[in-house]
N, CA, C and O atoms as a MOPAC input file, in Angstrom:
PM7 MOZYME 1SCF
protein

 N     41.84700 1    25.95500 1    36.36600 1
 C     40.97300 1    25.00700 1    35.72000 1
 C     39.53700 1    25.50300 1    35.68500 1
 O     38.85300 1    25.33500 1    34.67500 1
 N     39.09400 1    26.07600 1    36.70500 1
 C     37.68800 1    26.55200 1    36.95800 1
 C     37.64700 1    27.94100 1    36.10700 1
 O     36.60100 1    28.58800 1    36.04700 1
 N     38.43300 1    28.22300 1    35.67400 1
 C     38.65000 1    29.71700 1    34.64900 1
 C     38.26600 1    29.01700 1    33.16900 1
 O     37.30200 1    29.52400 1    32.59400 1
 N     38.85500 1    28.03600 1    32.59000 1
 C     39.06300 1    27.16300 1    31.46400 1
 C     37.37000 1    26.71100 1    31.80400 1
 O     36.77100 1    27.41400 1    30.99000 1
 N     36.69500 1    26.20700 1    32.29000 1
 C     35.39700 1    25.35600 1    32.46700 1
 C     34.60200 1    26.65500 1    32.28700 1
 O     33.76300 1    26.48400 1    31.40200 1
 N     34.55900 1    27.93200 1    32.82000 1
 C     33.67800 1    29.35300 1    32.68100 1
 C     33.30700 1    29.21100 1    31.16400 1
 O     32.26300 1    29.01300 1    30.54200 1
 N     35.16800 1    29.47700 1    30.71600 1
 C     34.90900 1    29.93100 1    29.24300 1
 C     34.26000 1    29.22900 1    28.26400 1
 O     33.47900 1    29.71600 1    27.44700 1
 N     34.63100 1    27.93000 1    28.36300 1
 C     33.91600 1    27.03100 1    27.26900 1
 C     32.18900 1    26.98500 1    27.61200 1
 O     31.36600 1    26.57900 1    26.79100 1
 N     31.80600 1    27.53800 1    29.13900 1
 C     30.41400 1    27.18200 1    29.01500 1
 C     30.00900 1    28.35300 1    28.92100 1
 O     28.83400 1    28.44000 1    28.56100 1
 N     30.74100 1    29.65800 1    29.18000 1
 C     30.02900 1    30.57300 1    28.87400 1
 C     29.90800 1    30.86700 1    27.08300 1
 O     28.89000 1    31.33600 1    26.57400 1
 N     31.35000 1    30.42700 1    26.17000 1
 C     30.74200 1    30.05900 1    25.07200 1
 C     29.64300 1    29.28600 1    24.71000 1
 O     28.58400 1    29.78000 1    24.32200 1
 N     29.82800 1    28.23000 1    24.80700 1
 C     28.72700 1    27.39600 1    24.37400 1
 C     26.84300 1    28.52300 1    25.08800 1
 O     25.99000 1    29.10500 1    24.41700 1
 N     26.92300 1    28.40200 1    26.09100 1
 C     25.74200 1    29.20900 1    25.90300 1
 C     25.50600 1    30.45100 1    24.88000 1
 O     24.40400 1    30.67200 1    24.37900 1
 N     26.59000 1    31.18600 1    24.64200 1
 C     26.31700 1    32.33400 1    23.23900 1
 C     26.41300 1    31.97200 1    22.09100 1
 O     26.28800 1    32.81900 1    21.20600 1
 N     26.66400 1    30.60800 1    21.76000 1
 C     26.37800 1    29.57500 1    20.27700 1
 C     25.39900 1    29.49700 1    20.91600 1
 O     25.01000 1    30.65600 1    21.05900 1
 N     24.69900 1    28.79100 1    21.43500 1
 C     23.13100 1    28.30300 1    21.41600 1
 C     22.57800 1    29.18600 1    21.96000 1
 O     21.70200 1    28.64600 1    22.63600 1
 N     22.51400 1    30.78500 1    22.16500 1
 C     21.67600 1    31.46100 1    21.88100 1
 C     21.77100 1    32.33900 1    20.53000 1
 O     20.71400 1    32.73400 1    20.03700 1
 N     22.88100 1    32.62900 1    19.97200 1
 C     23.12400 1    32.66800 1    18.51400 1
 C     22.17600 1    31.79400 1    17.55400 1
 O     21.19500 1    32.06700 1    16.86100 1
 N     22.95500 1    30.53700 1    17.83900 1
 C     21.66700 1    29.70900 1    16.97800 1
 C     20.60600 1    29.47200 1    16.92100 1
 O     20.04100 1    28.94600 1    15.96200 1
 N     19.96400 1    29.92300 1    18.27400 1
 C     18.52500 1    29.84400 1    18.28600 1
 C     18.09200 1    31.27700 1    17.39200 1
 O     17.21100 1    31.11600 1    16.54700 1
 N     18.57300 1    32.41700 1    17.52300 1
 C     18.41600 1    33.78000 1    16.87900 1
 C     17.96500 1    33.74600 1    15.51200 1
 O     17.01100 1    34.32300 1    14.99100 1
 N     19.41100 1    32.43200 1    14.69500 1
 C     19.56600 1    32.24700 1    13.71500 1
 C     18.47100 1    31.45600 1    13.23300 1
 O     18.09300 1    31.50800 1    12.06300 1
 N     18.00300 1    30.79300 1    14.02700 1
 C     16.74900 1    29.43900 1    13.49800 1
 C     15.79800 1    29.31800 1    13.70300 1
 O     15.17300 1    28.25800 1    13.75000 1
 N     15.15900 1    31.15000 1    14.01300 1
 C     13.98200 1    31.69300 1    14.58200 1
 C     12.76200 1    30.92000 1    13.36500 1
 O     11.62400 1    30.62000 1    13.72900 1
 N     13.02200 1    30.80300 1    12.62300 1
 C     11.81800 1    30.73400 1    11.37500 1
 C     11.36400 1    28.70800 1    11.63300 1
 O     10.30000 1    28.12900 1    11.85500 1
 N     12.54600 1    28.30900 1    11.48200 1
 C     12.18000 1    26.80200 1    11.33500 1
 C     12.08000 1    26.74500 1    13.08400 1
 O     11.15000 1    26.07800 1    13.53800 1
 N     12.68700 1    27.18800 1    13.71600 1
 C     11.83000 1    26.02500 1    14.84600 1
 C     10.44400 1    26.26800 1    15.38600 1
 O      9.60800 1    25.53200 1    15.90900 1
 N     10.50000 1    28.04800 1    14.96200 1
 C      8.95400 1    28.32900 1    14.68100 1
 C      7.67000 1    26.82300 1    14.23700 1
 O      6.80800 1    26.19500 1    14.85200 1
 N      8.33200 1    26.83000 1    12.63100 1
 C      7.27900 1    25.75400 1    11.57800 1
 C      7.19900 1    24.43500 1    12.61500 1
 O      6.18100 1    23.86100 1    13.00200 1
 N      8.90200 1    24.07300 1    13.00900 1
 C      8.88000 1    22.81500 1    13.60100 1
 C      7.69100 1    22.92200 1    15.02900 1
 O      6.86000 1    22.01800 1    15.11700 1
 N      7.68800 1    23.82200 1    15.86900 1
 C      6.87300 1    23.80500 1    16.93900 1
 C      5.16300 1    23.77000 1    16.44400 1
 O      4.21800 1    23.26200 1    17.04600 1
 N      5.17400 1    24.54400 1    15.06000 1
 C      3.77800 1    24.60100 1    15.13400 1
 C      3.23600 1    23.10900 1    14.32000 1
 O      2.16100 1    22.51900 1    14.42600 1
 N      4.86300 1    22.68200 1    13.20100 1
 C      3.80900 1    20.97700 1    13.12100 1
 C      3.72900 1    20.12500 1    14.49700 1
 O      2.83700 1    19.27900 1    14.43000 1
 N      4.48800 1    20.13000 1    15.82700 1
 C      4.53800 1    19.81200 1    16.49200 1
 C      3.06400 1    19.44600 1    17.34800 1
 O      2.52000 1    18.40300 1    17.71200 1
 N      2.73300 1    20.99000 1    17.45500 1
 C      1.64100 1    21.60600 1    18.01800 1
 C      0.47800 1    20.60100 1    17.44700 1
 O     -0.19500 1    19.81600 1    18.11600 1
 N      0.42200 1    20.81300 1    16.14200 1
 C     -0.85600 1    20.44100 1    15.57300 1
 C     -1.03200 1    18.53800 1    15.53300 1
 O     -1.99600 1    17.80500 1    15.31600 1
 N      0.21000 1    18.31700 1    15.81000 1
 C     -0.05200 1    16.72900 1    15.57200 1
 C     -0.13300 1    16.15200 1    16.63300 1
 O     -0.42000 1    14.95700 1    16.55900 1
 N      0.11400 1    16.84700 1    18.22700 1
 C     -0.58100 1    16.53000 1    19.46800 1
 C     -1.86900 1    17.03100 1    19.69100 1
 O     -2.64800 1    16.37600 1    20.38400 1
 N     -2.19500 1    18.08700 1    19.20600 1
 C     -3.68400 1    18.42900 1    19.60100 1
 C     -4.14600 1    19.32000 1    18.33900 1
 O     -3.93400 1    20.51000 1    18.10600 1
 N     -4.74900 1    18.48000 1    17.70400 1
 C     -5.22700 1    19.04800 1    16.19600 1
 C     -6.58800 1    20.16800 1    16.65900 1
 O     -7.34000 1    19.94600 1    17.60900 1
 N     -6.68000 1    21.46800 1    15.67800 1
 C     -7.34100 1    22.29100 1    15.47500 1
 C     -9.05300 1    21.67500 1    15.96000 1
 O     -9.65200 1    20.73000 1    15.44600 1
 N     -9.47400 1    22.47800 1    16.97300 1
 C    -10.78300 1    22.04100 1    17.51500 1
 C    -11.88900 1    22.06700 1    16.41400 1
 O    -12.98600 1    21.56300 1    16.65400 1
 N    -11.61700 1    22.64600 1    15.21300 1
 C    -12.61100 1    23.41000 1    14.37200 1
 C    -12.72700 1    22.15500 1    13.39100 1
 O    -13.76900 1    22.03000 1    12.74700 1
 N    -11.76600 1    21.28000 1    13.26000 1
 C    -11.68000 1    20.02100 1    12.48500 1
 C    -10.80000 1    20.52000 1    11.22300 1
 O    -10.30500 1    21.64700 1    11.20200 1
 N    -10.63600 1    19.51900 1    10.09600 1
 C     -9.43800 1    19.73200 1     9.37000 1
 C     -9.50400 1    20.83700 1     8.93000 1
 O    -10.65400 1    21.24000 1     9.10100 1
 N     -8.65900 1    21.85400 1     8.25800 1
 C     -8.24900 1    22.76400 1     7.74700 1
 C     -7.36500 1    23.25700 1     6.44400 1
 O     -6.41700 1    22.47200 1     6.42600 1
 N     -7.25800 1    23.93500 1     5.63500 1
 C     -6.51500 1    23.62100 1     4.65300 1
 C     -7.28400 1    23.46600 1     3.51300 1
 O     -8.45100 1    23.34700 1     3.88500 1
 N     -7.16900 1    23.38400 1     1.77600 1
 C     -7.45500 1    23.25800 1     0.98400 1
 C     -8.72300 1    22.13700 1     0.64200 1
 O     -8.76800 1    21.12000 1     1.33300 1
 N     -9.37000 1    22.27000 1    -0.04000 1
 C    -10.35700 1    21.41300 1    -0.05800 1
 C     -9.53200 1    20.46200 1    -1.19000 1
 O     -8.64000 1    20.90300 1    -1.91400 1
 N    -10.11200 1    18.78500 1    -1.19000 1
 C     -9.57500 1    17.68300 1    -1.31600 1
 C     -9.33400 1    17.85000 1    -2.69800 1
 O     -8.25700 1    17.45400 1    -3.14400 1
 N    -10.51700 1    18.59700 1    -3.76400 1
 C    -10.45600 1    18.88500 1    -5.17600 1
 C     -8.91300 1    19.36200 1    -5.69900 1
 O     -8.35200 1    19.03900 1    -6.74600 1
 N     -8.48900 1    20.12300 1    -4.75700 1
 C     -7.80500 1    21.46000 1    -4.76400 1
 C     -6.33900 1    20.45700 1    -4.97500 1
 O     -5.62400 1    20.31100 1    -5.96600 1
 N     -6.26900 1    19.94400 1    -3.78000 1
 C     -5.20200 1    18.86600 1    -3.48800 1
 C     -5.08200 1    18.35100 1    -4.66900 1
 O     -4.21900 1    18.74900 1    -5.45200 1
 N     -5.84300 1    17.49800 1    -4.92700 1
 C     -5.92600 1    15.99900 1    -6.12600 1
 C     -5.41400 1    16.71200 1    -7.26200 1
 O     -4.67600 1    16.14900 1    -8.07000 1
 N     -5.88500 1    18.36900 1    -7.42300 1
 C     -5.70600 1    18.99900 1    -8.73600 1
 C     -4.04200 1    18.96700 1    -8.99900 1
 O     -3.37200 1    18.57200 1    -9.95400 1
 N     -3.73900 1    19.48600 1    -7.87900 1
 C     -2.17000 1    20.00700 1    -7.80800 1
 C     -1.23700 1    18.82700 1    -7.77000 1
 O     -0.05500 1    18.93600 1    -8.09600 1
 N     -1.88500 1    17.47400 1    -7.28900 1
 C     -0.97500 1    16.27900 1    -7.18500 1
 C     -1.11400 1    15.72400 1    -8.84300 1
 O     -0.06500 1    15.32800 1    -9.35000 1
 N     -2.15000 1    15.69400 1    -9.54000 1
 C     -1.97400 1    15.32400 1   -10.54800 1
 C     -1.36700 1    16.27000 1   -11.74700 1
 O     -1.13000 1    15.97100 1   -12.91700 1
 N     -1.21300 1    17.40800 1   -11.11000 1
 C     -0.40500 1    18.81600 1   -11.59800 1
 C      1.50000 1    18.53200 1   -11.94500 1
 O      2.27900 1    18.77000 1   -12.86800 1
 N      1.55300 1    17.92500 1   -10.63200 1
 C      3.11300 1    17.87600 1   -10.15300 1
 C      3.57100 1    16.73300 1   -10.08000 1
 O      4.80100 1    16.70500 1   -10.06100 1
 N      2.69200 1    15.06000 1    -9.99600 1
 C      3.15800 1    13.97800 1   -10.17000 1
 C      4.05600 1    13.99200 1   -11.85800 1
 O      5.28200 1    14.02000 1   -11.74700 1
 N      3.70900 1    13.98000 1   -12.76800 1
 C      4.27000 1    13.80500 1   -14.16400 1
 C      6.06600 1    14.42600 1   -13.76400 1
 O      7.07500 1    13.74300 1   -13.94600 1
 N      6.05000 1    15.65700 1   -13.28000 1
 C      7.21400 1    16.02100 1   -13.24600 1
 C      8.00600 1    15.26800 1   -12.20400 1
 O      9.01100 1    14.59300 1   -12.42500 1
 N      7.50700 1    15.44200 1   -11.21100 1
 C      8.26800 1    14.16000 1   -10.07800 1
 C      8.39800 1    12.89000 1   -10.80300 1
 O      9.25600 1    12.12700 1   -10.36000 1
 N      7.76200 1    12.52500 1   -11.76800 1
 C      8.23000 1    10.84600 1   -11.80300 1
 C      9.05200 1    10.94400 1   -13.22200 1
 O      9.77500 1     9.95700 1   -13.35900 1
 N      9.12600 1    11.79500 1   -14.22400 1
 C      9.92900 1    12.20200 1   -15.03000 1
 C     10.27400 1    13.73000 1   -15.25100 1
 O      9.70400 1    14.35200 1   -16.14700 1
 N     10.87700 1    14.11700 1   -14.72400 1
 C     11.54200 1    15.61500 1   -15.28800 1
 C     12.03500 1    15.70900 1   -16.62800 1
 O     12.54300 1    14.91400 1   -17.41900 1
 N     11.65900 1    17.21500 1   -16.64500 1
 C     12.10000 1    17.87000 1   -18.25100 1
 C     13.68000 1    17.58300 1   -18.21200 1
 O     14.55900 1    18.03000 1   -17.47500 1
 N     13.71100 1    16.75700 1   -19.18000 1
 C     15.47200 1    17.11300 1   -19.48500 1
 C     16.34300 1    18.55700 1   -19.15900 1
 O     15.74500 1    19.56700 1   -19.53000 1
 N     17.17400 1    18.69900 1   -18.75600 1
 C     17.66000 1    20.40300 1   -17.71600 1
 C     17.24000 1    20.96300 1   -16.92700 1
 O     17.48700 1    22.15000 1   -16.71400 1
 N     16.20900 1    19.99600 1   -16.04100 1
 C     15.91100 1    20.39800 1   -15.04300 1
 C     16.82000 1    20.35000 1   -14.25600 1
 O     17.67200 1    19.46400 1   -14.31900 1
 N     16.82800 1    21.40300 1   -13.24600 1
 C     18.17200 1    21.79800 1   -12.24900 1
 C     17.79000 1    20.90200 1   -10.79100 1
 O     16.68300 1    20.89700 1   -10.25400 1
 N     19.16200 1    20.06800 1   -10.25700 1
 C     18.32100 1    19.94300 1    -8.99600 1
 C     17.66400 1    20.52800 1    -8.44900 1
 O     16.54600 1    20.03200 1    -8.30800 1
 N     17.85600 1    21.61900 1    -7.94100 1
 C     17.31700 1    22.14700 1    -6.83200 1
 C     15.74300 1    22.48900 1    -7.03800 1
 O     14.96200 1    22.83600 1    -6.15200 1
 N     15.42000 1    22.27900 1    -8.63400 1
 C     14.04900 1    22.07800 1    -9.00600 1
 C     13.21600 1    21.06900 1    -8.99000 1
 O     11.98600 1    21.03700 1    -9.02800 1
 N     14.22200 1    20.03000 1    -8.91300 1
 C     13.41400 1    18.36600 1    -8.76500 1
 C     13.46800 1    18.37400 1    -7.42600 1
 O     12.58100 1    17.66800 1    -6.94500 1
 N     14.05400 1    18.81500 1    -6.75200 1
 C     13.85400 1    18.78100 1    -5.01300 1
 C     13.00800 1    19.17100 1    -4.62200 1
 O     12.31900 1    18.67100 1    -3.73200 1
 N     12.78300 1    20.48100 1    -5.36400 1
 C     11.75500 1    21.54400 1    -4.61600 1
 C     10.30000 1    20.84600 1    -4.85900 1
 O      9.54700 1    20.75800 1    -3.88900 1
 N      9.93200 1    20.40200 1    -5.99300 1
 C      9.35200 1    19.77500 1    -6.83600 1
 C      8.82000 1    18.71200 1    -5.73500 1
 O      7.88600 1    18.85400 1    -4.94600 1
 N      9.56100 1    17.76400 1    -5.88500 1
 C     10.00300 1    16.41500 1    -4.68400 1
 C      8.86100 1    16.96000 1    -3.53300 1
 O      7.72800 1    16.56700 1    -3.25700 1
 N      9.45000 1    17.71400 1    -3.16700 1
 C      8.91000 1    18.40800 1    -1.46500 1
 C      7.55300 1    18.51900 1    -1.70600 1
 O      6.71500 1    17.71200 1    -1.30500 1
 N      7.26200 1    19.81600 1    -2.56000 1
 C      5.49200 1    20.40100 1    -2.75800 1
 C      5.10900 1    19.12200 1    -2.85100 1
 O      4.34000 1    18.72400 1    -1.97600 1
 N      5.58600 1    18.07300 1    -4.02500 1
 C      4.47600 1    16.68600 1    -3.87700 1
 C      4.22500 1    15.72400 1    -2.56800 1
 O      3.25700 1    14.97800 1    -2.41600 1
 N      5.23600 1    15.89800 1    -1.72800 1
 C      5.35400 1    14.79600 1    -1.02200 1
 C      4.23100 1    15.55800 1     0.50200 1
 O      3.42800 1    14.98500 1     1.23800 1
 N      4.66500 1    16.97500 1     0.45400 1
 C      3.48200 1    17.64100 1     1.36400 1
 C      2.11000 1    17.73200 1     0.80600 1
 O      1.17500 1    17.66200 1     1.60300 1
 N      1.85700 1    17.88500 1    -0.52400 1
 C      0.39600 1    17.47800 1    -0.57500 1
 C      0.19500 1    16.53300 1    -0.57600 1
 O     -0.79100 1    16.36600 1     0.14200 1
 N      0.67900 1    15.23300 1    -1.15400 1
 C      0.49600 1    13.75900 1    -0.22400 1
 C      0.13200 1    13.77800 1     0.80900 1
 O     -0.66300 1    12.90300 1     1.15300 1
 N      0.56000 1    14.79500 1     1.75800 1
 C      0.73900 1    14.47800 1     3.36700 1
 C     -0.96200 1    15.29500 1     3.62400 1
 O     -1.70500 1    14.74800 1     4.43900 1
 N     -1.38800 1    16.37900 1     3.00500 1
 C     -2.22500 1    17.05100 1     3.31000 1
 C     -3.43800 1    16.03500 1     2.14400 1
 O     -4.44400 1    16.66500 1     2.46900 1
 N     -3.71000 1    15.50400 1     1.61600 1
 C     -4.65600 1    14.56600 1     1.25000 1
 C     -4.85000 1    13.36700 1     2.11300 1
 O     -5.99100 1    12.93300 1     2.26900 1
 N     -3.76800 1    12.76500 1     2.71900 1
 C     -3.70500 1    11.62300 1     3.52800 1
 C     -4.54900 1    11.95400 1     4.62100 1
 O     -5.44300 1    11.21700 1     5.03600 1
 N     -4.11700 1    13.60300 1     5.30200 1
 C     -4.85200 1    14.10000 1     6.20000 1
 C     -6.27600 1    14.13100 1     6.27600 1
 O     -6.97000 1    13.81400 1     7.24200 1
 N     -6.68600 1    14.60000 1     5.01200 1
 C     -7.74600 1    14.78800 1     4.38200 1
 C     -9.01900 1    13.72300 1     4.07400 1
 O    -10.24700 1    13.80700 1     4.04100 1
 N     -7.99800 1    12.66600 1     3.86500 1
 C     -8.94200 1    11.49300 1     3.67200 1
 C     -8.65700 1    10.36300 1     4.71100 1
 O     -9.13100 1     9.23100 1     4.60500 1
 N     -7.72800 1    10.82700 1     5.86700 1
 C     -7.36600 1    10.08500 1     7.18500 1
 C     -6.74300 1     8.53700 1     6.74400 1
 O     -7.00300 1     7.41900 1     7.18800 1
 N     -5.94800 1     8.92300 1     5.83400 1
 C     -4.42400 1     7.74900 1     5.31500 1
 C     -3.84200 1     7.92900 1     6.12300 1
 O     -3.76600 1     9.15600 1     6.18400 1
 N     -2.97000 1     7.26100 1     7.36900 1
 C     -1.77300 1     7.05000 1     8.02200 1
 C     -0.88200 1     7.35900 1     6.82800 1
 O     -1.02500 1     6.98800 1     5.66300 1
 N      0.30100 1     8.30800 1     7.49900 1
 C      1.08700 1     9.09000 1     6.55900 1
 C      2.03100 1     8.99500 1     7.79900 1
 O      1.77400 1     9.40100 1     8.93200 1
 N      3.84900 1     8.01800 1     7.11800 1
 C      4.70400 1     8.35700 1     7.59300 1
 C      5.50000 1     9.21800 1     6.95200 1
 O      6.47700 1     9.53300 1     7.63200 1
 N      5.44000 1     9.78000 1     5.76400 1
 C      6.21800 1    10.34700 1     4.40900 1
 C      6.76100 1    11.75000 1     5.65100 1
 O      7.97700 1    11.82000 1     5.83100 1
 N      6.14500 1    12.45100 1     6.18200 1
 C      6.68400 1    13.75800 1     6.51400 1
 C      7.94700 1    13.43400 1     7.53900 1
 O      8.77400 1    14.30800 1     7.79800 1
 N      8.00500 1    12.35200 1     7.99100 1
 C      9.11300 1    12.36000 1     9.11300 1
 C     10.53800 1    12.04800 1     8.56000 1
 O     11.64600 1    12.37300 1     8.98800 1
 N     10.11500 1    11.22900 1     7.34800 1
 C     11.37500 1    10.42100 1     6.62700 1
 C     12.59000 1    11.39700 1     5.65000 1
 O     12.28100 1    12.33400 1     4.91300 1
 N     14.08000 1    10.84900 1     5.90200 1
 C     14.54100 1    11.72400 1     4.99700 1
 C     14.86900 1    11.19900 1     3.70800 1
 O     14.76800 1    10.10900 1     3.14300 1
 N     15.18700 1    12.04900 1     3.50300 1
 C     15.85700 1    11.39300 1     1.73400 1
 C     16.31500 1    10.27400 1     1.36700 1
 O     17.42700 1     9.99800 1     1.81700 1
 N     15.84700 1     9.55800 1     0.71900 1
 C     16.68800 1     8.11300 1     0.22100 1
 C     15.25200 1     7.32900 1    -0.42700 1
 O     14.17200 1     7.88500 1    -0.62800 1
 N     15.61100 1     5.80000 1    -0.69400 1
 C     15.21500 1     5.15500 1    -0.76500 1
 C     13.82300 1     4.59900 1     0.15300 1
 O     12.72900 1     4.10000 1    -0.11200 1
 N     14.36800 1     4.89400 1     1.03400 1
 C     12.81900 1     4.33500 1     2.30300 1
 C     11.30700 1     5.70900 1     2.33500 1
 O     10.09900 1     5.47200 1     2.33100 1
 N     12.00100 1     7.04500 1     2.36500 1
 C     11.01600 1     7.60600 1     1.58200 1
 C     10.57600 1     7.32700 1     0.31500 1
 O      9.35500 1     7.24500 1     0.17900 1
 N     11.30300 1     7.15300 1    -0.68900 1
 C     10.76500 1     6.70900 1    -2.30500 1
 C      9.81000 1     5.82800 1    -1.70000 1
 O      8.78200 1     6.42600 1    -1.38400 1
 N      9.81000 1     4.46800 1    -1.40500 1
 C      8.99000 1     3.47300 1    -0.96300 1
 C      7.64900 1     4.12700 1     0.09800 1
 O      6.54000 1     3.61500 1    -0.05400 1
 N      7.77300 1     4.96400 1     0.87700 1
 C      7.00800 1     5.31200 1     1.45500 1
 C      6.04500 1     6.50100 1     0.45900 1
 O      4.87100 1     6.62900 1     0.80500 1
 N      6.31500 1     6.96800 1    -0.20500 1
 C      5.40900 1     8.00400 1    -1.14400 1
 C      5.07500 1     6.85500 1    -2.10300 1
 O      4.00600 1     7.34800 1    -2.46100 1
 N      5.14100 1     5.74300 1    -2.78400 1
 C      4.45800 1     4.64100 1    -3.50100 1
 C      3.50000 1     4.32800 1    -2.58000 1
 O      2.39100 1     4.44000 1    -3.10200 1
 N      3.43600 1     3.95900 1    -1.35400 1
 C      2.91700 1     3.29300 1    -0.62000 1
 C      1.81500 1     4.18400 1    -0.25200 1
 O      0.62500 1     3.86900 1    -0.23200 1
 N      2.42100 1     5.55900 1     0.09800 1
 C      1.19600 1     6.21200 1     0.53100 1
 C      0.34000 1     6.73900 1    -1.43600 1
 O     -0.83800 1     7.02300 1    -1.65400 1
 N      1.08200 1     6.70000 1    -2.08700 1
 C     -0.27900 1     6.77900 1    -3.35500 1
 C     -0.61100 1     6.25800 1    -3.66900 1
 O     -1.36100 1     6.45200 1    -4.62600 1
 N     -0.28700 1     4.67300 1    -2.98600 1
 C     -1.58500 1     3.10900 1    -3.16600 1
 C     -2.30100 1     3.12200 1    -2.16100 1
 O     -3.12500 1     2.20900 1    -2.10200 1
 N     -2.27500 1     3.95600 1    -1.20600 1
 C     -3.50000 1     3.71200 1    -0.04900 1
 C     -4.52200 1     5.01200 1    -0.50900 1
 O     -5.74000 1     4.85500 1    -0.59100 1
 N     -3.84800 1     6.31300 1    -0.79500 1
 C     -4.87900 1     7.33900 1    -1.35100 1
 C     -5.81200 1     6.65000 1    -2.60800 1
 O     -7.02600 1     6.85500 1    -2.58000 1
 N     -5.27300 1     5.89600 1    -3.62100 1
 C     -5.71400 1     5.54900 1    -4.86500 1
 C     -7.14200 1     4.52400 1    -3.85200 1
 O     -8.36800 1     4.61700 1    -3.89700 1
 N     -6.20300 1     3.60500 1    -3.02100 1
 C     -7.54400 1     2.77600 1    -2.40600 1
 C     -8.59100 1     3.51900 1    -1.74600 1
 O     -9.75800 1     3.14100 1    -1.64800 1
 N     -8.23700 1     4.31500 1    -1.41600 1
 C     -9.29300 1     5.49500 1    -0.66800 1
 C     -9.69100 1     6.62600 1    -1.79300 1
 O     -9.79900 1     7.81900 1    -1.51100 1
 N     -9.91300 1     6.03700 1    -3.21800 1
 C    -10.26600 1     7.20500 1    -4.11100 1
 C     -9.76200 1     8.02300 1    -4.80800 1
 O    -10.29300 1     8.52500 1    -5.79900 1
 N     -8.37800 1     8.33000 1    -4.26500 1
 C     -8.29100 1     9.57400 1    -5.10700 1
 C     -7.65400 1     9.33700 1    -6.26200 1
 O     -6.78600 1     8.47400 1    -6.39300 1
 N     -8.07100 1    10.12200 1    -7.18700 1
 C     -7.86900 1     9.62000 1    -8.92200 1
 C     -6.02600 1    10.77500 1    -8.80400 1
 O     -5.92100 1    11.96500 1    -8.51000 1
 N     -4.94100 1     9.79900 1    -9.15600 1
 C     -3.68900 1    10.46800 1    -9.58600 1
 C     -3.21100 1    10.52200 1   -10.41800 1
 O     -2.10000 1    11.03900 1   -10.54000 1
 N     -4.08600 1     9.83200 1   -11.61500 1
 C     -3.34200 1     9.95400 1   -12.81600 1
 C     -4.36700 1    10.74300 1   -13.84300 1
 O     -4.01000 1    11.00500 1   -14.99200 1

């Protein structure tokens, strides 16, 4: 029995160091948004100036809220994403409480990216 208990844990430890090997890049990103949202950059915000932002959201909103006919998913996703992170980096920017980055796909994000471009709009920023 104690032969049978080795093997399965000495597997399981070479999957989860396999997978960590394998998932070198994202848990990288994941540690460093981690990083920054317990103890933000001493130097103060960072990142694109607000112009820059507003440019690219009013760049990429039209397509997020109607796509070109044949657009491929994986283009309205991708699409989806860039908008919903510069949301997140204007919110930053203009210090909007932003739950949009934690949420996944569905409906309760949809509602949460309306919500957060009625609090940016109240705080200024022109999106259309």
């Amino acid at each position: 029995m104690a032969g049978v208990v080795a093997v399965v844990v000495c597997t399981l430890m070479l999957g989860i160091a396999f997978g960590l090997f394998l998932c070198q890049r994202e848990l990288e990103r994941a540690w460093r948004r981690v990083r920054d949202r317990v103890a933000p950059h001493p130097d103060g915000p960072t990142g694109p100036a607000i112009e820059d932002v507003a440019r690219s959201l009013r760049r990429l909103r039209p397509q997020v809220l109607a796509p070109a006919p044949g657009t491929t998913m994986a283009r309205r996703r991708g699409t989806t994403m860039a908008y919903d992170d510069l949301l997140g980096e204007a919110a930053r920017a203009l210090a909007v409480p932003n739950a949009l980055s934690g949420m996944p796909e569905g409906t309760d994000r949809d509602a949460e990216r309306l919500r957060l471009e009625h609090l940016l709009r109240e705080a200024g920023l022109a999106l259309d």
